[in-house]
N, C-alpha and C positions, 0 to 999 in steps of 0.2 A: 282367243288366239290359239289356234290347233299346233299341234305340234310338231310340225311338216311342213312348211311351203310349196305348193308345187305353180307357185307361178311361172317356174321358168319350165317345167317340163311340160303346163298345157299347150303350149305353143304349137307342139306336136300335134296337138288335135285338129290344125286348120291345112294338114299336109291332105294333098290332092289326089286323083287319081294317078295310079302308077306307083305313085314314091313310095318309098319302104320305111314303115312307121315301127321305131324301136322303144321300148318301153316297158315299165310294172303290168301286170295284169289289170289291174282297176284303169288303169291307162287305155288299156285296149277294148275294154269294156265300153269307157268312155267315149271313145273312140268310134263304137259301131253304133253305139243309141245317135249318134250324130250321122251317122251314117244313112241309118236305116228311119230316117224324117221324125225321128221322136217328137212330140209336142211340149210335154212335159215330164218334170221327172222329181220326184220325192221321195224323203226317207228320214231315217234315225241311226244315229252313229251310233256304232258297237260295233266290235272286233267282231272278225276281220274283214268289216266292210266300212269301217272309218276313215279309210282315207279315202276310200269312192267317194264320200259323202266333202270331202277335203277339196276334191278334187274337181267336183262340180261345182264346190263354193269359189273355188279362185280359177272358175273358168266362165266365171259370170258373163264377163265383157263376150265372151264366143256366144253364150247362148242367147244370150240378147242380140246379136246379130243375125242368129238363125230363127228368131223366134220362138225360143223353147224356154218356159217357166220351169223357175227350179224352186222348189221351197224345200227348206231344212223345217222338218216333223216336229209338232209339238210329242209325238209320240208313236211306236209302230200302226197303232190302231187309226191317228191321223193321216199316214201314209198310204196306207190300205182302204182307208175310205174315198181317196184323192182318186183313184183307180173309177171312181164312177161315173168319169169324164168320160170313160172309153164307153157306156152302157149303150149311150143312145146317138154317139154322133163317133166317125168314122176317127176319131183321132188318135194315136199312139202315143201311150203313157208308160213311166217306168218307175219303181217304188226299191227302194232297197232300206232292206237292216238285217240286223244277224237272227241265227237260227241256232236252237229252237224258243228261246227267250222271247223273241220279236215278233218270231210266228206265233206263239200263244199269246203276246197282247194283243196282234192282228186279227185272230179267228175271229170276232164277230164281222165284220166289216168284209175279210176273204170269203168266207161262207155265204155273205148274199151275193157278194158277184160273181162266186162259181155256180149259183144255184140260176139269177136272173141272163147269166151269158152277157157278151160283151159285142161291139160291133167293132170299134179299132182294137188294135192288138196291145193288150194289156201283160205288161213282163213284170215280175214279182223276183229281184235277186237277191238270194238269202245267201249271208255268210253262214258256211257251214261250219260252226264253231264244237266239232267234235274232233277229240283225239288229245295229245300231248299237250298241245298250242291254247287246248281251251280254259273258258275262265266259267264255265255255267254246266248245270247239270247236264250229261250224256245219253242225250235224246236222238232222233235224226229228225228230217225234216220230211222225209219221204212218208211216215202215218201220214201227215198232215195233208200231203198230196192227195192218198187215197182216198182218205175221209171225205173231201171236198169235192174231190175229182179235179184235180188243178193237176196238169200234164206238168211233168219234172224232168229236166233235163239236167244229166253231170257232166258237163263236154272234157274230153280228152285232157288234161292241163297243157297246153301250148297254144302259143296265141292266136295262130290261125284258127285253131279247133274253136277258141273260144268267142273271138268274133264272129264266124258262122253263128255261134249257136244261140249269140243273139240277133243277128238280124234272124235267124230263120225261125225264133221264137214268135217273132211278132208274126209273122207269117201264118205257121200255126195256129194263134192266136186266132185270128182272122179268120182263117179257113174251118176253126172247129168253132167259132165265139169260146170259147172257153180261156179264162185264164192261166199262164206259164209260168211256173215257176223255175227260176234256172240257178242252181246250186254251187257255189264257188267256194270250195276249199280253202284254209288259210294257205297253202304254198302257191296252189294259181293265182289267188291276190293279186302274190308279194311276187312271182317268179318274173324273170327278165324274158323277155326274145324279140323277134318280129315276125312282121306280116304284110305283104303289100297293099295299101290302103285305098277306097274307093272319095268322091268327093264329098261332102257332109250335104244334106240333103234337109232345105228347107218342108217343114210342113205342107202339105198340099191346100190341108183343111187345118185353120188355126184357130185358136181359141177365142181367138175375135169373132171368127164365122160363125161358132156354135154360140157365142153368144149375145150375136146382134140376130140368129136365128132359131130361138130356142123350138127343141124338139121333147117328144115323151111317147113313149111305147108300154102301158099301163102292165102288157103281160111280162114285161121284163120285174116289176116290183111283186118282192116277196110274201105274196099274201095268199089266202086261197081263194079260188081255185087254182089261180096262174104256180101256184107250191108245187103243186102233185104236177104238172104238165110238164114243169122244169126238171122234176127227174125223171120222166120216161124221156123227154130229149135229150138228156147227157145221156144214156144209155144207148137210145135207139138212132139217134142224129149225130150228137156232135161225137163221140166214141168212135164208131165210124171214120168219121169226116177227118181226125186225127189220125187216127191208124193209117187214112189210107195217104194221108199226106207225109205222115214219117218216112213209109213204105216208096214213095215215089223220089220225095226228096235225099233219101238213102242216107237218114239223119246218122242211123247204127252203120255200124263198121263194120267188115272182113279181113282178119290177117291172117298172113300164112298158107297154109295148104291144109283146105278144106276136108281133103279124102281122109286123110287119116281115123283110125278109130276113137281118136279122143281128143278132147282138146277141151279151154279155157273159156267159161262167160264170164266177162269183166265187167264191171262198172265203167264208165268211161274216166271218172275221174281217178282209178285205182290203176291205170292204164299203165304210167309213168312208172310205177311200184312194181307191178309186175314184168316189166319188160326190162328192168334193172334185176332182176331178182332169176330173168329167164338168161340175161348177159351173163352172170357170175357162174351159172353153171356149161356157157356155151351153146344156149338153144335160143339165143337172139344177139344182134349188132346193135352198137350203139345208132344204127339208123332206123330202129325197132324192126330189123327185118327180121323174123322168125322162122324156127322150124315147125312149132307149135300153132295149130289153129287158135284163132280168138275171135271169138264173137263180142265186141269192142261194145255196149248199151250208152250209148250218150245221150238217149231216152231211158231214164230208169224208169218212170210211169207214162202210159200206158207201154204194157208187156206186147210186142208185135208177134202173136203167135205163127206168122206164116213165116217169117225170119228164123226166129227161134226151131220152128220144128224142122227148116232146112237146115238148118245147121247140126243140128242132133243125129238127124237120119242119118243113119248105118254105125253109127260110135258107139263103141260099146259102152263109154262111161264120159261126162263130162263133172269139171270142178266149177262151182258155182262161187265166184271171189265177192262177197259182198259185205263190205266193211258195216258195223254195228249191228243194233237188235232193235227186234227181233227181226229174222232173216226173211224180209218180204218178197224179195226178189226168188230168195230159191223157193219161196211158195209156191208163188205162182207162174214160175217155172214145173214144177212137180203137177200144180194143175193143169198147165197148159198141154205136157207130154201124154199123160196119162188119158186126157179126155179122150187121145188119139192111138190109144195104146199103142203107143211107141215108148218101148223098155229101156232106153236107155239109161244107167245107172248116174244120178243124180249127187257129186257129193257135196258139200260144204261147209257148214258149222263142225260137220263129224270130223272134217282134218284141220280145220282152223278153229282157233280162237273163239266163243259165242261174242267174248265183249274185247272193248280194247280198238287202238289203232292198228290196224295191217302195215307195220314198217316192213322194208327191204325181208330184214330177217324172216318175221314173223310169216310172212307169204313165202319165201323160200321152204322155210322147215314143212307148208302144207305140201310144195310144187313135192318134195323129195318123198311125200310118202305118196303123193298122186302116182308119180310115174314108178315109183317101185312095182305100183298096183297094176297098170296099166303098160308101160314104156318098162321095162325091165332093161330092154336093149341100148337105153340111152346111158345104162351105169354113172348117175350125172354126181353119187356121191364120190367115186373117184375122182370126179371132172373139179371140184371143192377145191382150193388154197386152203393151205396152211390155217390162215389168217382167218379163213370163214367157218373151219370144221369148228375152231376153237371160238369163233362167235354166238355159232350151232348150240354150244353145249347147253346144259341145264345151267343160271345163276340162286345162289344161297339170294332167298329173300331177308331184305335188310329192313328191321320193323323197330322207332326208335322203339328205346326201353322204358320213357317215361308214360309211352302213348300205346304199350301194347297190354294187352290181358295176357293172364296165363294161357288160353288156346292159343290167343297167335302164335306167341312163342315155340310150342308147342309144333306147332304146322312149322314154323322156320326151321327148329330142330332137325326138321323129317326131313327136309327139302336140305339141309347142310348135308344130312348124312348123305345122302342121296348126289350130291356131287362129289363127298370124298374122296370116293376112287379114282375117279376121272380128273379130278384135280392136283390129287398126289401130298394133300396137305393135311393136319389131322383135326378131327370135330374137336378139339379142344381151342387148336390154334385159329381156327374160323369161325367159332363161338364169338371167343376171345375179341375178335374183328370186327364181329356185327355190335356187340353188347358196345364199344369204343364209339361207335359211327354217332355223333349227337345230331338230333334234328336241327336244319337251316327253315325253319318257316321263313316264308314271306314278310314284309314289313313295310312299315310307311316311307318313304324316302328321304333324304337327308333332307332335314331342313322342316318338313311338311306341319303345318297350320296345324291339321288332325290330331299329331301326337300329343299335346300337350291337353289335347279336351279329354283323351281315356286317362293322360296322367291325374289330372283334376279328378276323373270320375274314381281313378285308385284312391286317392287321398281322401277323398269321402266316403268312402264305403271302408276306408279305414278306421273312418269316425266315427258312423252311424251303421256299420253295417250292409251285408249284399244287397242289392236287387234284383229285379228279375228286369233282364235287358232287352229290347226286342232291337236288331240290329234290317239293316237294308243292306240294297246292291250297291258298289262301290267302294273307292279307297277307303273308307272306314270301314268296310267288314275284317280287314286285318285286324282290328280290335280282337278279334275272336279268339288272334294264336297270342303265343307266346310274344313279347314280354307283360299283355293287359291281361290277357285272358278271360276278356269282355262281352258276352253276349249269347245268347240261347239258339236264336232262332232267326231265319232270312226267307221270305216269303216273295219277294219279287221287289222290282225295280219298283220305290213310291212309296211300299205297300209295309214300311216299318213300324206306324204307328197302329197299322187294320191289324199287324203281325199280333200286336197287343191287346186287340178290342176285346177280349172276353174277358181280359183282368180287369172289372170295372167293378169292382164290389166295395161295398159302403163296411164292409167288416175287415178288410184288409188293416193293418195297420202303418205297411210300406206300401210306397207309389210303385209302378213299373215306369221304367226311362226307356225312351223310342228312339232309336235314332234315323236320321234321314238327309243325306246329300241337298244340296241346290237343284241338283238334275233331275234327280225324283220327286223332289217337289212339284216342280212343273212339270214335268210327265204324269204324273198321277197323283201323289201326294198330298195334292192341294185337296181333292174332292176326295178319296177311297181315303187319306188319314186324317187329315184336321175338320175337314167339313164331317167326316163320319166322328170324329169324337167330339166337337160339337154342339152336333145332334144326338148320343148318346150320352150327352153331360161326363163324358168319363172327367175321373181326377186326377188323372197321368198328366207325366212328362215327357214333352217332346223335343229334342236338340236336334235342331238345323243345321247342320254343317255349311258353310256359305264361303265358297274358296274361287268365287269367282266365275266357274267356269261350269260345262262337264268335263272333268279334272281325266275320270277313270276312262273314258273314251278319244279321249286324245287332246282337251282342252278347247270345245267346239262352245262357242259363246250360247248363250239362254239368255232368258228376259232379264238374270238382275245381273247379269256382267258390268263391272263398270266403265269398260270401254268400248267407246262411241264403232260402232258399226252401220256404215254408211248404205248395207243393204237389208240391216234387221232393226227392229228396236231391243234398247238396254236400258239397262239403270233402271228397271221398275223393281222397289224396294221387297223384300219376298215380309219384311213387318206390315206393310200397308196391304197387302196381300192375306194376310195371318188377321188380323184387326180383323179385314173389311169379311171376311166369312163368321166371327162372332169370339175370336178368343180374345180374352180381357186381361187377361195376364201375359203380359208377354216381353223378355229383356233381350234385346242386343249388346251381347261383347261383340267389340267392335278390333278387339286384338285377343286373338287366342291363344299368344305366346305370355301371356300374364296372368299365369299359372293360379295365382291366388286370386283374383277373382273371377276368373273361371271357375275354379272349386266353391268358393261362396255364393257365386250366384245358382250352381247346381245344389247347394244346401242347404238354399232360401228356397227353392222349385219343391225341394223334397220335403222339406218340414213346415212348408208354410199353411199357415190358417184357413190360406183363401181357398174356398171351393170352386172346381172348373178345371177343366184343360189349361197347363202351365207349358208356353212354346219359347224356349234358349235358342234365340240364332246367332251362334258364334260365327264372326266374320273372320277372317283372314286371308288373301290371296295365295294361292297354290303355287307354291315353291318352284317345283319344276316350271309354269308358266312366266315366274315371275324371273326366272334366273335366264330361261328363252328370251325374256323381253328387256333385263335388264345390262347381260353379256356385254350384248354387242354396243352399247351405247356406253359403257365401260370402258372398252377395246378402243372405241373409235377416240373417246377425250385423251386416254392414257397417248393413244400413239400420234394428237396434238399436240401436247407437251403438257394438259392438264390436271391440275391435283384430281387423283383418285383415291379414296379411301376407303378402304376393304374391312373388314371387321371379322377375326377370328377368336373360339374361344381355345383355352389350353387350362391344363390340370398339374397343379403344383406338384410335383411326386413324391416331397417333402412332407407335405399336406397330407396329402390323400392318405387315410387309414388303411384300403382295399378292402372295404365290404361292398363293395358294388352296387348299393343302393342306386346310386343315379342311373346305371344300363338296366336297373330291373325296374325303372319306375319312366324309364324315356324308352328303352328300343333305338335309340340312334343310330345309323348304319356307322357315322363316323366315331361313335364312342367306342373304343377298343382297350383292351390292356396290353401291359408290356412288362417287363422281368423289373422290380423292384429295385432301384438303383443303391436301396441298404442293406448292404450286407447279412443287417444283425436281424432283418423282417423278411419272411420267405413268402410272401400275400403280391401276385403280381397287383400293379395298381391302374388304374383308368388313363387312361390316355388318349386324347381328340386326334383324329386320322386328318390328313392335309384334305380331304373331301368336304371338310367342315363346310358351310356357307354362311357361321356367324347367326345365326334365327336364335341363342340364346337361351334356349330350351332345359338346358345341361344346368345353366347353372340358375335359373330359374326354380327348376328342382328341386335343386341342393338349397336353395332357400327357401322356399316352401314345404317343403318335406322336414326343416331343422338338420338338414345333412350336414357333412364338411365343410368347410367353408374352400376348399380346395382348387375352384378354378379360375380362370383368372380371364378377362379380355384383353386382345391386341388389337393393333391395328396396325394393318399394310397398307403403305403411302405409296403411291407412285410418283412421280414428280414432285419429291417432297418440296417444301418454300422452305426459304433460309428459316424463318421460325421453325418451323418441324425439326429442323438438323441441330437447329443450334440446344432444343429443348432434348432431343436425344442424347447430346451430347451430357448434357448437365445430368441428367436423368442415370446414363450411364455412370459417370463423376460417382456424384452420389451412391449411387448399389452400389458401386467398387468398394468406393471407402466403410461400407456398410461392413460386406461382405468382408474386408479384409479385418475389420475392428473382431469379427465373429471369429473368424480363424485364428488371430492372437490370441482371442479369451479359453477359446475351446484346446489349444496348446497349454495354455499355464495350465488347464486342470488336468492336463497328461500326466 
């Protein structure tokens, strides 16, 4: 169950020639592979390319009318190898998942069909998951272009720009064999606009064709001699054949007034950033009209040197805007000027940033030391609000206190003094400010299955002592921060248990504990960690996380989801899975909210006699999914006239001591404190936030842990039956006359 519907917005995809198609970016995307006769189309969900992946799923019924196969990826590398349809028969195929994560499970499978060339046009759309927005290490996707020779495109963010720039990839495609990769931003995604739309275009040549006609071209397979042949022709052939289709089809861009002595190379997707950034100072309209030349790249790879060196000639200096590292674009920029000795001054890392997203700001502060250099005459720092010189300014880095070394602090220090004057406030009182600020980590969601396996794993390691933890991708790597503070090490999507392979020694006296999602199990999991430990005899422990879904990507069903999917198979158990590759030891908790045997069966896993790989697949359904699915059918009995019963917890204040064991042992988002309601105790005490969702977790805790006995469950009736009222009633009765007998007694002893 994903976490989005877009049934009612694919609708849009079947609008005709003429009409004006309004919509999300992944929309418009969607939009043009229909467009431009795609065959087929596969991939793997990961931000910010999941709800594409969403989107194609509940557009089923379109694509089966046009003929176009859609499969949801057992993993990037599956996706990437689906691409081999296009090698030997004339068909257009399209693969998506995020970058640079997806790309690196990809490379092997990308690598031979950049190397054997393609005949229909093969499009490869990476989420380009760099900057603010992202969840994985800060790579780019453009090495991977080079490396391969896979032509890269960042089209402009708007949705025109972005539907050209895939039909005219497959184009490309075609015209060099070489596969496209075309780059999508998380804001282009997500951003809204339109475009006027063509009609969606059956295949010419379908997959039926190629397969009631099979074909085979031996020098397209990666062997040698056909190895060595295949790169003198991306060099000498398709290199070529690219450029000079860029070049005709006029993919790069012209803005502004060319003459001038200086001006802007932009990424195509940094386009939006900079011409916001050129508005604030008055040297562009909100209609991107500019005073400022821009040579617009919506080809980042291949570099079209005859564009480029037209654009430079006669300027005495051009800024090179290219968001991450290392700066490939201004390389081969620098080479391409220089073969030609043509002197124009090259600048860009030197006035921006080396690392980091390029926000509004961040590109203005480079634009204002460009044209000081350059444009002196544009005086664009007077041209500045209020509002922006004071955005301008330098800010005091804020570095929590429990998480920093004495250098960092050290470097804050310098960086506080350093805005005092300009601030007007004193290094005492800004110290003061920073030391106060507590870190907000990330955490698991109200309610979530997950919490309660690291509380389990606290409670033993209470017992018995640390482990060494090897964690995965996904909602449980929040284990890592505060409140578990759970876990070493994260080696990729699957690859929790591989993280651990070298802890395999018969002289240890503790186990190491692995952990691993449902998603990464079946993505890779299965073979790189339990069939590798195994076959390595290790005597670790491994906990399966099993919530149902892929939770952390947006809730996209797998093989052991247990609801029925009318276009995938489910329900295949991930223990019958675990068994059938050779492990003998192996327990399913089947509720992971029952805190105490969760902890006993992790301290059976750890201390037990038996020799072998030991695999805990803790079940429980994913909170967030479960509350999507259960809402609305809640909603609907209530506003029949139906008993509904809700189930909240709440924390006696009377009770509660305020040592806060249960928020250092759960993390709850809805566990909070509140001001002490006695007087004669200054300890504020715990208190359950109206976000509760009732999963029981809190006071689960508190009894397994021997805590307070302090919280208590309710329950909210909707449509209560006369029994319910009349039992309230009495119930009330009762505490009253309790309550009142108390307040008499606690009087006499005045």
């Amino acid at each position: 169950m994903a976490e989005r519907s877009f049934k009612k917005e694919v609708q849009k995809l079947r609008a005709g020639q003429g009409e004006v198609f309004t919509g999300e970016g992944i929309l418009a995307v969607t939009k043009a592979l229909l467009q431009s006769g795609v065959s087929y189309v596969a991939g793997y969900q990961g931000a910010p390319i999941s709800h594409l992946m969403d989107v194609l799923a509940d557009a089923s019924d379109i694509l089966e009318e046009l003929g176009v196969h859609f499969e949801s990826s057992a993993s990037e590398a599956t996706a990437a190898a689906t691409l081999a349809a296009s090698v030997n028969y004339p068909l257009r195929g399209a693969i998506t998942f995020k970058a640079t994560a997806g790309t690196n499970v990809a490379s092997d499978p990308l690598s031979n069909l950049a190397s054997g060339g393609v005949t229909g046009g093969a499009l490869i759309i990476v989420g380009e998951d760099y900057g603010e927005g992202s969840s994985i290490m800060q790579e780019r996707s453009h090495a991977f272009a080079m490396k391969s020779q896979i032509w890269l495109l960042d089209p402009r963010p708007n949705l025109p720009s972005i539907v050209r720039a895939v039909e005219k990839s497959f184009e490309l495609s075609e015209a060099s064999n070489t596969p496209v990769m075309l780059q999508m931003r998380i804001r282009a995604c997500h951003m809204h606009g339109h475009f006027i739309a063509r009609d969606n275009v059956r295949p010419s040549f379908s997959l039926a064709n190629a397969m009631d006609n099979p074909s085979r071209d031996v020098s397209r397979i990666v062997l040698p001699p056909a190895s060595f042949v295949h790169e003198d022709e991306k060099i000498n052939k398709r290199w070529p054949a690219a450029v000079e289709f860029i070049r005709r089809e006029q993919l790069n861009e012209l803005f502004g007034d060319t003459g001038v002595d200086h001006g802007l190379i932009v990424q195509g997707g940094m386009y939006n950033t900079v011409i916001r950034a050129l508005q604030l100072v008055g040297l562009a309209d909100v209609e991107g009209k500019t005073e400022v030349p821009l040579y617009v790249m919506n080809v980042a790879y291949p570099l079209i040197d005859d564009e480029l060196r037209g654009f430079c000639e006669g300027k005495q200096a051009v800024l090179m805007i290219e968001e991450g590292q290392p700066e490939f674009i201004e390389h081969a920029v620098n080479t391409s000027l220089r073969r030609v000795d043509l002197q124009t001054r090259v600048h860009g890392k030197d006035l921006l940033p080396r690392v980091g997203e390029y926000t509004t700001t961040v590109v203005l502060r480079a634009l204002l030391k460009f044209f000081d250099l350059y444009r002196p005459a544009f005086a664009v720092r007077e041209r500045l609000s209020d509002g922006m010189r004071a955005a301008l300014m330098p800010r005091p880095v804020i570095i929590p206190v429990r998480l920093a070394a004495a250098a960092e602090l050290t470097s804050a220090a310098m960086v506080i003094k350093s805005v005092v004057p300009v601030a007007g406030i004193s290094v005492a009182e800004l110290s003061t400010a920073v030391m106060d600020v507590h870190p907000r980590p990330p955490s698991f969601c109200t309610g979530c299955p997950e919490r309660p396996i690291f509380t389990a794993m606290k409670l033993v390691e209470r017992e018995i002592g640390p482990h060494h933890i090897s964690c995965d991708i996904g909602c449980h790597l929040f284990s890592i921060l505060p409140p578990f503070n759970l876990g070493a090490t994260t080696m990729g999507y699957g690859l929790g248990w591989a993280g651990a392979s070298a802890f395999n020694s018969s002289e240890a006296t503790r186990r190491t504990i692995s952990i691993m999602g449902d998603g990464g199990f079946w993505h890779n999991g299965l073979t790189s960690g339990v069939g590798n430990a195994v076959f390595n005899k290790t005597d670790n422990v491994l906990v399966i996380i099993d919530n149902g879904y892929s939770a952390a990507t947006g809730g996209q069903d797998i093989l052991s989801s247990k609801a029925g999917n009318a276009n995938r198979v489910t329900n295949m158990p991930i223990e019958k899975a675990v068994r059938g590759i050779g492990v003998e030891w192996v327990r399913t908790v089947t509720n992971t909210y029952d805190i105490s045997k969760m902890r006993d069966t992790l301290r059976d896993a750890l201390t037990s006699k038996v020799r072998g790989p030991k695999v805990i697949i803790a079940q429980s359904e994913c909170m967030l999914n479960k509350q999507r699915r259960i809402k609305p059918l809640l909603r609907k009995l209530a506003s029949e006239g139906r008993r509904v019963v809700r189930e909240r917890f709440g924390v006696d204040s009377d009770t509660c001591t305020g040592d806060h064991s249960c928020i250092r042992l759960s993390g709850c988002p809805s566990l909070s404190v509140k001001d002490n309601p006695d007087p004669l105790r200054r300890d504020p005490v715990a208190t359950v936030l109206d976000s509760c969702v009732g999963c029981g977790v809190c006071g689960e805790v508190a009894h397994a842990a021997v805590l307070c006995p302090s919280f208590y469950r309710a329950q909210i009736i909707s449509n209560p039956t006369f029994f319910d009222k009349l039992t309230t009633r009495v119930a009330a009765a009762v505490i009253g006359y309790l309550q009142r007998r108390l307040a008499i007694r606690e009087l006499s002893y005045a």
